[in-house]
BARO-46792 format. One record per residue (C-alpha): residue number from 0; residue in one letter; x, y, z. Coordinates in pm, 1 decimal. Layout:
// BARO-46792
> NUM:A:X:Y:Z;
...
This chain:
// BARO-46792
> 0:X:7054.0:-12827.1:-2457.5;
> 1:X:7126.2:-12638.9:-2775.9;
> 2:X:7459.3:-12707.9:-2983.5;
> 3:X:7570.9:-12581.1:-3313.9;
> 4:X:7644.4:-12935.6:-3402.4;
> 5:X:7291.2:-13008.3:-3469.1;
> 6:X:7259.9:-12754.1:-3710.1;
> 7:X:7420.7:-12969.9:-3961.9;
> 8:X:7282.1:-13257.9:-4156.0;
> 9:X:7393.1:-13558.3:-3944.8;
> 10:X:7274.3:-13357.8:-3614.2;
> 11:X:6981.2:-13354.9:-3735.5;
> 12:X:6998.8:-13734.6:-3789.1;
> 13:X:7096.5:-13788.7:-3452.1;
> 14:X:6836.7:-13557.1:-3289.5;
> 15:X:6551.7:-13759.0:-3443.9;
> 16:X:6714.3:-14098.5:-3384.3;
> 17:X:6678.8:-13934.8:-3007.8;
> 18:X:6352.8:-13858.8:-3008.8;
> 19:X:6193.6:-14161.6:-3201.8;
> 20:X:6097.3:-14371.4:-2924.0;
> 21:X:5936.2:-14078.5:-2734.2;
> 22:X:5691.3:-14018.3:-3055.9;
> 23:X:5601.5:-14367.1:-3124.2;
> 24:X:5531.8:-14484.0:-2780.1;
> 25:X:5398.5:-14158.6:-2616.2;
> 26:X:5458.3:-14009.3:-2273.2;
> 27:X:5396.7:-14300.9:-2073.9;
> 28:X:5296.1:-14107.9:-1756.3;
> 29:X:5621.9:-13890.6:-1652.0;
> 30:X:5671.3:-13503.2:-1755.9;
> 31:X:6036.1:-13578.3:-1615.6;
> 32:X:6081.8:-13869.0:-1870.8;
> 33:X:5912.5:-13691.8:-2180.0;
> 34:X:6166.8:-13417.5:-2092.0;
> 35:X:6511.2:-13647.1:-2078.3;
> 36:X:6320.7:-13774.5:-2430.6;
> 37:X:6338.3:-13460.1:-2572.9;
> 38:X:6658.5:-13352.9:-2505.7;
> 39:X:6978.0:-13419.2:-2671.4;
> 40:X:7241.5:-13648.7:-2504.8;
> 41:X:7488.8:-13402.6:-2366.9;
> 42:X:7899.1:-13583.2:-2401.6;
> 43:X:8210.2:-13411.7:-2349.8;
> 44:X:8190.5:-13434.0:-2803.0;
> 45:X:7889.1:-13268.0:-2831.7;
> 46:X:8001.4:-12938.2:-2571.4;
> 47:X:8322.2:-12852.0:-2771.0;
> 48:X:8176.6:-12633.2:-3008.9;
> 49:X:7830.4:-12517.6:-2842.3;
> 50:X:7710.3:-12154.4:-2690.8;
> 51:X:7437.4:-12113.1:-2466.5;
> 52:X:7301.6:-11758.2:-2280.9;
> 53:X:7012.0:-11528.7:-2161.2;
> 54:X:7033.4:-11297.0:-2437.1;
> 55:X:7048.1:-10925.4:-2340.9;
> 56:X:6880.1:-10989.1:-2062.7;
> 57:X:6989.9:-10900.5:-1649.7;
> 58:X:7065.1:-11233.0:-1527.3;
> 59:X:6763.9:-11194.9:-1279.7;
> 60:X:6508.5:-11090.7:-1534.0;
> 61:X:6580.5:-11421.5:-1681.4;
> 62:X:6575.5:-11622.8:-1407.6;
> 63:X:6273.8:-11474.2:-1290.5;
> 64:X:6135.5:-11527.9:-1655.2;
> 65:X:6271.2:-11940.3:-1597.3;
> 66:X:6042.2:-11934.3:-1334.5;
> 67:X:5734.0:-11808.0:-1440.5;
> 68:X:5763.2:-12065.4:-1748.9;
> 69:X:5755.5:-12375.0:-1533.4;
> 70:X:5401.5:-12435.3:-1495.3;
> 71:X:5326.4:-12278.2:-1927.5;
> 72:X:5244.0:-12579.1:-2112.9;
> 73:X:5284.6:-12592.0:-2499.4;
> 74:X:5132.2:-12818.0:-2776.5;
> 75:X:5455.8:-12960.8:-2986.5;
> 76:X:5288.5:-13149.1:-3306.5;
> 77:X:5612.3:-13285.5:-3418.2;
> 78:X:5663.4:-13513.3:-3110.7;
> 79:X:5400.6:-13709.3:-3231.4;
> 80:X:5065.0:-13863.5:-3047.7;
> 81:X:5136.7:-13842.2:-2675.5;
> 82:X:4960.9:-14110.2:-2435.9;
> 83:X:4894.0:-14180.9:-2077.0;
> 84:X:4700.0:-14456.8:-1899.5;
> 85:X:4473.9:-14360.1:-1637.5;
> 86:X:4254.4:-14658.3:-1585.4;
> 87:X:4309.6:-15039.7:-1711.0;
> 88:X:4013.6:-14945.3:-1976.9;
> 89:X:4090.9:-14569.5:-2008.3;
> 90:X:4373.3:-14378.2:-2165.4;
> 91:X:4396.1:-14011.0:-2269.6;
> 92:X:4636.8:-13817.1:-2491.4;
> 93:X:4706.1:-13589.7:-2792.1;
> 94:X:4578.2:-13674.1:-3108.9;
> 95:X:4633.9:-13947.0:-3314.7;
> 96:X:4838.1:-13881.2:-3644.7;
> 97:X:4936.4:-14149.0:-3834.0;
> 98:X:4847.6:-14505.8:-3898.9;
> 99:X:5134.7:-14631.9:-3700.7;
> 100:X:4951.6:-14411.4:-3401.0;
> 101:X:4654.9:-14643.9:-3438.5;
> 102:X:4863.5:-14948.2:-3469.9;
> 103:X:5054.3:-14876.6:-3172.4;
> 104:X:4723.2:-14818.1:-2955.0;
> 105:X:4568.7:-15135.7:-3125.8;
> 106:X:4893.3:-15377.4:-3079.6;
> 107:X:5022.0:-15220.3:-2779.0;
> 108:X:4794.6:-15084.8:-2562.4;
> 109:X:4454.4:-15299.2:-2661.5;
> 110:X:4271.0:-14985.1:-2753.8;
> 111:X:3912.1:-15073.1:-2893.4;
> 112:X:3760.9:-14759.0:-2909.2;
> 113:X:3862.5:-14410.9:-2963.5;
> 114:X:3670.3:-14062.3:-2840.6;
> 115:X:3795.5:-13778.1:-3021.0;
> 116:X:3692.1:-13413.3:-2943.9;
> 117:X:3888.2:-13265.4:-3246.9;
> 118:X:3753.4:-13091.5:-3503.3;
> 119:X:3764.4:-13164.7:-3880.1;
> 120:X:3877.6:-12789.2:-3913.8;
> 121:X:4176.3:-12862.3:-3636.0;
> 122:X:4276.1:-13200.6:-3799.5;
> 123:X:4294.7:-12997.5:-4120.3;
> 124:X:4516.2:-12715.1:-4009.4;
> 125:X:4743.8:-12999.7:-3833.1;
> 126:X:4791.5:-13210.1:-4154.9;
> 127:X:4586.6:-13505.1:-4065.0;
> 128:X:4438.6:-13725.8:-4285.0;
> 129:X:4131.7:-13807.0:-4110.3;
> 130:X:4020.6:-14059.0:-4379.8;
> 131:X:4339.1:-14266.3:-4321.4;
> 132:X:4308.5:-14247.1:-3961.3;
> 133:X:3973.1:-14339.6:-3997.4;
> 134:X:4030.3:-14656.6:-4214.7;
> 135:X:4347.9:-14737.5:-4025.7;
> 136:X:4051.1:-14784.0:-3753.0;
> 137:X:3864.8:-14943.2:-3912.8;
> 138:X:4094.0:-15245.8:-4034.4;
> 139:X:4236.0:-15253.7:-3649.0;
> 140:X:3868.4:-15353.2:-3520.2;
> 141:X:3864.5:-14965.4:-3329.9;
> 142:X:3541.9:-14798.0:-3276.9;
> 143:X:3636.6:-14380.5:-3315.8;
> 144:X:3379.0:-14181.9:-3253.0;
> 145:X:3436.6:-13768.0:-3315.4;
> 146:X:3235.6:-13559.9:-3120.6;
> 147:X:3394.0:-13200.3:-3164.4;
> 148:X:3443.0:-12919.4:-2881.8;
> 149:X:3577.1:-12602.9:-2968.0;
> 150:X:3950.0:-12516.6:-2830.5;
> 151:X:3963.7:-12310.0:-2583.4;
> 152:X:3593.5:-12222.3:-2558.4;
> 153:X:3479.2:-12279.7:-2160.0;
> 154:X:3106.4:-12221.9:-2250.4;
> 155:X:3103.6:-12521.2:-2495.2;
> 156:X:3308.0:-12742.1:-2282.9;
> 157:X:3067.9:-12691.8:-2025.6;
> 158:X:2780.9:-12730.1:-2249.1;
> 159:X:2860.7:-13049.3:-2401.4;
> 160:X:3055.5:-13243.6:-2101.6;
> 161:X:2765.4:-13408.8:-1996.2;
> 162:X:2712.6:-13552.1:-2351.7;
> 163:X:3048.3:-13683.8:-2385.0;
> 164:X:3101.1:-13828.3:-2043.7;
> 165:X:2745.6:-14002.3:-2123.8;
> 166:X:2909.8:-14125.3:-2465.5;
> 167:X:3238.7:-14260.3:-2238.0;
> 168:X:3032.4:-14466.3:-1968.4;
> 169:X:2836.7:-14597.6:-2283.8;
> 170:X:3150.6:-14745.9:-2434.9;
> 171:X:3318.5:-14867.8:-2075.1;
> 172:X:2977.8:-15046.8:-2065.8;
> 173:X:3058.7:-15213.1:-2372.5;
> 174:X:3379.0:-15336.9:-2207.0;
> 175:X:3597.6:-15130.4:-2443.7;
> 176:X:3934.7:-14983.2:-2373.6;
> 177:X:3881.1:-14628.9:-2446.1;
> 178:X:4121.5:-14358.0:-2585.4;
> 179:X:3998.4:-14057.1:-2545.6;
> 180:X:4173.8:-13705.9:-2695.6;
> 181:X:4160.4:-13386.5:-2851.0;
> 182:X:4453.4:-13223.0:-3018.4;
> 183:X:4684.9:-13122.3:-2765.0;
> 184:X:4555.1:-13392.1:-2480.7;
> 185:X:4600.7:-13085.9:-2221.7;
> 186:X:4218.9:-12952.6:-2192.9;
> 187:X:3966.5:-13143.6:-2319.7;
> 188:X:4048.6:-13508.0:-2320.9;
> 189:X:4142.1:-13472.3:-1953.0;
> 190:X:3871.1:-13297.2:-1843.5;
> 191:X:3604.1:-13532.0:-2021.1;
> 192:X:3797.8:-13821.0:-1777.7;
> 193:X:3778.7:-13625.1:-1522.2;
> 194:X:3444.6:-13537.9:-1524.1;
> 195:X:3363.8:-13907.1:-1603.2;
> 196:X:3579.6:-14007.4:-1236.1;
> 197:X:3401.8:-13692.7:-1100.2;
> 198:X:3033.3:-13788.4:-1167.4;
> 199:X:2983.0:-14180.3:-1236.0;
> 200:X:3262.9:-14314.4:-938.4;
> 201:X:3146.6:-14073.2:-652.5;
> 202:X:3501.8:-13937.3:-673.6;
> 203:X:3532.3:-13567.3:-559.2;
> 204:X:3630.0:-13281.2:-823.3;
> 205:X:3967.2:-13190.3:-657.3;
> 206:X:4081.4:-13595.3:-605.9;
> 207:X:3944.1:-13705.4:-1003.9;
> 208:X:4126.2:-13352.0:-1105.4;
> 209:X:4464.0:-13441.2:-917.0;
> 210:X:4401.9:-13838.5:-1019.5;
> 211:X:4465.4:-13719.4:-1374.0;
> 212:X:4656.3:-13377.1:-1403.9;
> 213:X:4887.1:-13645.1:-1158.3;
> 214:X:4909.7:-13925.9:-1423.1;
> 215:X:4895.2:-13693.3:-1741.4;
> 216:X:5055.8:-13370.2:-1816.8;
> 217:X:4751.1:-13140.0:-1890.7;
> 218:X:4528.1:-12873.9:-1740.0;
> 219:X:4164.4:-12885.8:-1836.2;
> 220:X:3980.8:-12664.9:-1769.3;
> 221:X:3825.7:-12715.9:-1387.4;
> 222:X:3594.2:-12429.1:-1391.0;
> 223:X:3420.3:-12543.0:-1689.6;
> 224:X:3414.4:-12917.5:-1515.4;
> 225:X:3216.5:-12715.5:-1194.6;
> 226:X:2988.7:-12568.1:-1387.6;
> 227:X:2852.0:-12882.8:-1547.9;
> 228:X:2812.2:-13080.1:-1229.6;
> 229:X:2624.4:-12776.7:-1141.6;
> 230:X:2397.6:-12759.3:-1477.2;
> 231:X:2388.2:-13152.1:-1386.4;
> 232:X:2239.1:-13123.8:-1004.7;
> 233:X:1950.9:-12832.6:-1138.9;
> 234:X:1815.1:-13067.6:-1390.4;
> 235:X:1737.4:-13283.8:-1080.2;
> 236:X:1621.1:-12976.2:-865.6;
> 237:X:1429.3:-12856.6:-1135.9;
> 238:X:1479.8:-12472.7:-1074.9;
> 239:X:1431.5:-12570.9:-640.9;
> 240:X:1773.2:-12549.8:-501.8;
> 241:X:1800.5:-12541.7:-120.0;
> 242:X:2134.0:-12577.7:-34.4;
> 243:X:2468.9:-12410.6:9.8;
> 244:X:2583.4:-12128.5:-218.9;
> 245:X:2738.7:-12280.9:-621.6;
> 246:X:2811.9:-11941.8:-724.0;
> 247:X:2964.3:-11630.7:-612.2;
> 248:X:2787.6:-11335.8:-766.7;
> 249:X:2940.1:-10969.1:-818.7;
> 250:X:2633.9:-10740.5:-869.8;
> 251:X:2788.1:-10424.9:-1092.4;
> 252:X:2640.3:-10047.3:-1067.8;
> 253:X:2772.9:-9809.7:-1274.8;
> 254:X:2604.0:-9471.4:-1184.9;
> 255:X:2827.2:-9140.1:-1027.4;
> 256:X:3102.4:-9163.3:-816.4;
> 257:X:3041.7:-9018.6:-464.5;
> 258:X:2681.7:-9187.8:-452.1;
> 259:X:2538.5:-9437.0:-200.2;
> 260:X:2442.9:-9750.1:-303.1;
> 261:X:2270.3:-10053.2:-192.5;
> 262:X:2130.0:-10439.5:-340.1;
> 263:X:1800.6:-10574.2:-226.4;
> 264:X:1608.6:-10881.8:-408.8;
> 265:X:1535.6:-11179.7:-352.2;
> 266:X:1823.7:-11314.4:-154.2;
> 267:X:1808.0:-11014.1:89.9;
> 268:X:1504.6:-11143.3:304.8;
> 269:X:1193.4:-11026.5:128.2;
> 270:X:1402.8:-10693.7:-35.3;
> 271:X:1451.8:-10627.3:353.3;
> 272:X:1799.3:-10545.2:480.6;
> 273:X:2020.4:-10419.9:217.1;
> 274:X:2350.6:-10482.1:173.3;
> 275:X:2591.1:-10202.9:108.1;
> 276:X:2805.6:-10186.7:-233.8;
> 277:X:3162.2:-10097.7:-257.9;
> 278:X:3296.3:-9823.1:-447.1;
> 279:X:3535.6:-9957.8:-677.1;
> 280:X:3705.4:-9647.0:-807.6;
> 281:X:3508.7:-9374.6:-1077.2;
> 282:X:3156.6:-9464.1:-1119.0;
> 283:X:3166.5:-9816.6:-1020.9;
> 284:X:3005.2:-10009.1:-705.2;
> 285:X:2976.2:-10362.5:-651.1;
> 286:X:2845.1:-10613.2:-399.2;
> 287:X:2989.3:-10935.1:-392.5;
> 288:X:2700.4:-11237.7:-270.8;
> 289:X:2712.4:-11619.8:-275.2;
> 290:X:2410.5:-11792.9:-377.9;
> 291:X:2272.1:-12120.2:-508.8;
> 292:X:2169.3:-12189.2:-908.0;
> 293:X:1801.0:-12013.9:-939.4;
> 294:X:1654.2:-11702.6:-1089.6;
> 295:X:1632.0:-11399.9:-882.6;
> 296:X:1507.8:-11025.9:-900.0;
> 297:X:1700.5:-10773.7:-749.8;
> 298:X:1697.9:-10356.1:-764.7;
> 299:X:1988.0:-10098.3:-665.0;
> 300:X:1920.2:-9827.1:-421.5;
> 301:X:2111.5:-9527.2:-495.0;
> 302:X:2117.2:-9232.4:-274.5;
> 303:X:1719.0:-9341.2:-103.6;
> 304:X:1623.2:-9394.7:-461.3;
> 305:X:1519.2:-9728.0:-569.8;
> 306:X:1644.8:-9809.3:-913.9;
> 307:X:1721.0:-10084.4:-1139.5;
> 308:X:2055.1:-10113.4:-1363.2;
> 309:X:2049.9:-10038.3:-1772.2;
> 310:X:2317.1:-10246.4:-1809.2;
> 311:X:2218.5:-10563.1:-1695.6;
> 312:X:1856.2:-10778.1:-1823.0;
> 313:X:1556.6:-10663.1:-1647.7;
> 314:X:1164.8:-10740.1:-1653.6;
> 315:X:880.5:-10525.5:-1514.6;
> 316:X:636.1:-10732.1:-1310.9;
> 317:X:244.1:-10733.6:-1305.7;
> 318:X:211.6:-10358.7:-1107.7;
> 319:X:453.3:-10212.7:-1372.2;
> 320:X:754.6:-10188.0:-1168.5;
> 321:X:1109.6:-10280.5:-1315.1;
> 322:X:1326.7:-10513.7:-1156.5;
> 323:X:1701.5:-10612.7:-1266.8;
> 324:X:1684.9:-11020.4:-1308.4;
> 325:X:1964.1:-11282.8:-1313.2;
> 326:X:1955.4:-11622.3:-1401.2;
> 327:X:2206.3:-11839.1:-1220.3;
> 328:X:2332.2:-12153.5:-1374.4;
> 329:X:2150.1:-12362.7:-1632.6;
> 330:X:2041.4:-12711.8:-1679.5;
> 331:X:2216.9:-12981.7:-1885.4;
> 332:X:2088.2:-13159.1:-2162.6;
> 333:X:2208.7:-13475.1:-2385.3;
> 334:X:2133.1:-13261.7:-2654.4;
> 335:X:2336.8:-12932.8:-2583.5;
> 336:X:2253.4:-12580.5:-2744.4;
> 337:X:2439.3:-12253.0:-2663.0;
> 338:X:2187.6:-12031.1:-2549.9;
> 339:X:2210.7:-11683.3:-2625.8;
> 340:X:2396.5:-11487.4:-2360.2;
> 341:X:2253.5:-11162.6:-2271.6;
> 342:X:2437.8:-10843.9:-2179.4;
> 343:X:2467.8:-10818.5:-1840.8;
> 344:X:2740.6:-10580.5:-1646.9;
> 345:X:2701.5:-10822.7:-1338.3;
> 346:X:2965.1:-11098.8:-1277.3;
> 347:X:2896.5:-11476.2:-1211.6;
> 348:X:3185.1:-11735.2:-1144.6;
> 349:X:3131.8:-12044.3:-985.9;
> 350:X:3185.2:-12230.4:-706.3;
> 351:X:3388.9:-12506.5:-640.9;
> 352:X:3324.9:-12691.4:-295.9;
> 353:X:3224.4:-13038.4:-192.4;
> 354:X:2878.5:-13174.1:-231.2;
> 355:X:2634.7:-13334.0:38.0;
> 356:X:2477.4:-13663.4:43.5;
> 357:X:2204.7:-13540.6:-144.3;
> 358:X:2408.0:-13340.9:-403.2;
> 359:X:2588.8:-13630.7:-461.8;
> 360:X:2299.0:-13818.2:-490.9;
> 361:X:2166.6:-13602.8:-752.3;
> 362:X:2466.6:-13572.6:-988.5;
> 363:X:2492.2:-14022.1:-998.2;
> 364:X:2105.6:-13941.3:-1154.5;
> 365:X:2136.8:-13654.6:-1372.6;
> 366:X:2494.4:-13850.7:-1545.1;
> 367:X:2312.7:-14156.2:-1561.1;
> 368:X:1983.5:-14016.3:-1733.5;
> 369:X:2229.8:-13868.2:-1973.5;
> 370:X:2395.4:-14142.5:-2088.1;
> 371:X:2087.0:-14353.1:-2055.9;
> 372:X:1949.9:-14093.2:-2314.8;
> 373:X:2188.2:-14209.4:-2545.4;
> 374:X:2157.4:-14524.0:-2749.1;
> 375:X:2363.3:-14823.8:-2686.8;
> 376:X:2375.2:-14905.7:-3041.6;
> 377:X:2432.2:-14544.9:-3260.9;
> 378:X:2586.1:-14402.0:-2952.5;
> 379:X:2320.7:-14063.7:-3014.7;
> 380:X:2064.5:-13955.7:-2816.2;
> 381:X:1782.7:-14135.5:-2842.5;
């Protein structure tokens, strides 16, 4: 609620006298509440002198635009660190800002250790003194340990999950109460305790996902969370996958419009029975195919002729032939890289759908043998 009264000098007073016991003690698990927190108190005093409207707007634009906005989330630094609790030894929010943030984890919540996926660059740009925050730790008995992940960057999320979730059971282990966070608390906090429910509890994706998201306004990133368990299960398989589908392909020819085109390879029984693209308008076909993590050749025919694609990676083969060549997923490591990613027209999402015994099986071991890779004592990999 906006009122012209606030404008002024005491207003302002009274708007951060408001809002003071939402920033010190965090969100304390309820959008609903951090919402009635951040509002002003609306009296028949305050009303007398305050306009409100939807612009220049048609009435239904803007209520169609209300609408839309319900599910946008937006980082506000000025209300302070915001907290939830997830677990009795787990808590995630935004990041912490102040000395009284560490106090209030430390004499409030019994926080012991803190996991921090914000970078130096991030705490800069934010005005954090990371040195303070860092002795305030210190002199509270809190273990913080900053492993950064780039905002808003899927691959590295992906890429370094396994690491961090490794770094998280490694703590627990030490009977620690955790905080874990990033700037905001919406992406990557959540999604490292999510991942964590996901892969050491036996807890499936969508219930760890709508655990959290349910106890802590966010939204990580889920795709980025499926494509790690993935990277997790093929350094078990080692390259031999034999069950269901974990990706859905889109295999991209650009060529003439008006031509016929069909995929063979690997997946099509021998480079028997091809399967048909679609045209997609001008000079692009595609043909859509589910398959599991694994490398694969494949070739376009186009109009009889059998051809392979300049546009995506290819490899000729002992005889001298050249065959188009995808590589499907990738395996995870305790001591991520980002691998260079070649130019390929063809599309690859993944696939989110729950795992069999064995699957399951295989993702306990490969998040174990991370964190086991990881030493108790300098919390690196070994």
């Amino acid at each position: 609620m906006f009122n012209s009264k606030f404008l002024n000098s005491s207003g302002s007073k009274l708007l951060g006298n408001q809002n003071q016991h939402a920033i010190t003690h965090g969100e304390r698990n309820s959008f609903t509440e951090q919402t009635i927190q951040l509002a002003c108190v609306f009296t028949e005093e305050a009303c007398g002198d305050g306009d409100w409207a939807h612009g220049s707007f048609p009435l239904e634009e803007y209520i169609k635009a209300l609408d839309r906005s319900k599910d946008e989330m937006y980082y506000n630094h000025c209300l302070g660190m915001r907290y939830s609790k997830i677990t009795e030894q787990i808590y995630v929010g935004s990041c912490i800002q102040t000395d009284d943030d560490v106090e209030a984890l430390s004499k409030v919540e019994g926080v012991t250790a803190v996991l921090n996926f914000q970078s130096g660059t991030e705490a800069e740009n934010w005005g954090i003194n990371v040195k303070s925050i860092n002795d305030s730790c210190q002199r509270n008995n809190i273990l913080i340990i900053n492993y950064p992940i780039r905002d808003g960057d899927s691959y590295d999320m992906r890429k370094k999950l396994p690491f961090c979730v490794g770094l998280l059971l490694r703590l627990l282990r030490k009977n620690l109460r955790v905080f874990v966070t990033c700037t905001s608390g919406f992406d990557r906090s959540p999604a490292c305790v999510i991942a964590y429910l996901h892969w050491m509890t036996d807890v499936s994706l969508h219930a760890a996902y709508t655990w959290v998201t349910g106890m802590h306004t966010c939204r990580p990133d889920r795709p980025a969370i499926a494509w790690a368990t993935w990277d997790l299960i093929a350094m078990v398989e080692r390259g031999e996958h034999n069950g269901p589908p974990t990706h859905a392909v889109t295999f991209v020819w650009n060529g003439h419009e008006g031509e016929d085109v069909n995929l063979v390879g690997d997946f099509t029984v021998n480079w028997k029975e091809p399967l048909k693209a679609k045209h997609r308008g001008g000079s692009r076909h595609e043909v859509e195919v589910k398959l599991p993590q694994g490398k694969y050749y494949y070739k376009f025919i186009v109009n009889g002729q059998w051809k392979h694609s300049t546009s995506s990676p290819a490899e000729r083969d002992e005889s001298g032939n050249v065959n188009n060549i995808i590589i499907i997923g990738e395996t995870a490591s305790v001591r991520p890289s980002v691998q260079h990613q070649q130019k390929d027209a063809n599309v690859v999402k993944v696939m989110e759908r729950p795992l069999n015994e064995k699957e399951r099986f295989m993702l306990a071991k490969a998040a174990r043998c991370i964190a086991f890779s990881i030493c108790p004592l300098r919390l690196a990999p070994k």
